[in-house]
C-alpha positions, 0 to 999 in steps of 0.5 A: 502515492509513493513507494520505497523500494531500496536497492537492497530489495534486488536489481530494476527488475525486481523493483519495478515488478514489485512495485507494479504488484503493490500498484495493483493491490492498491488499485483495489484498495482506493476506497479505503485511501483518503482524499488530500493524504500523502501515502508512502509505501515501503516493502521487502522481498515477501511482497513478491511471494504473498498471494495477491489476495493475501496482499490486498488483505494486508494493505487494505488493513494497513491504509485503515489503521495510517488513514486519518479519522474523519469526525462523524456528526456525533464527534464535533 
């Protein structure tokens, strides 16, 4: 896991706050991660105003739609 965070976002504190809060948010999201797949994450400022289930909400849907389809027994 990765983020990108530019210095445009604001200053070390602001950064590091924002990406403890994403940490968290994917914290609850690991189900939805995918084993072997490098994940980049990027953010602006509203990630520090959404709810923090709103957050979760959206990253959970953002990994769903990024992550690799598995095949299914049916699909090979």
């Amino acid at each position: 896991m990765a983020y990108a965070i530019g210095r445009r976002f604001g200053n070390a504190v602001d950064r590091n706050r924002a990406r403890r809060r994403l940490r968290a948010a994917l914290d609850r999201s690991s189900p939805d991660l995918a084993a072997g797949v490098a994940y980049l994450v990027g953010a602006d400022r509203r990630v520090m105003t959404v709810d923090f289930p709103d957050l979760v909400t959206q990253i959970s849907a953002a990994i769903r739609r990024c992550s690799p389809s598995v095949p299914t027994g049916e699909d090979r």
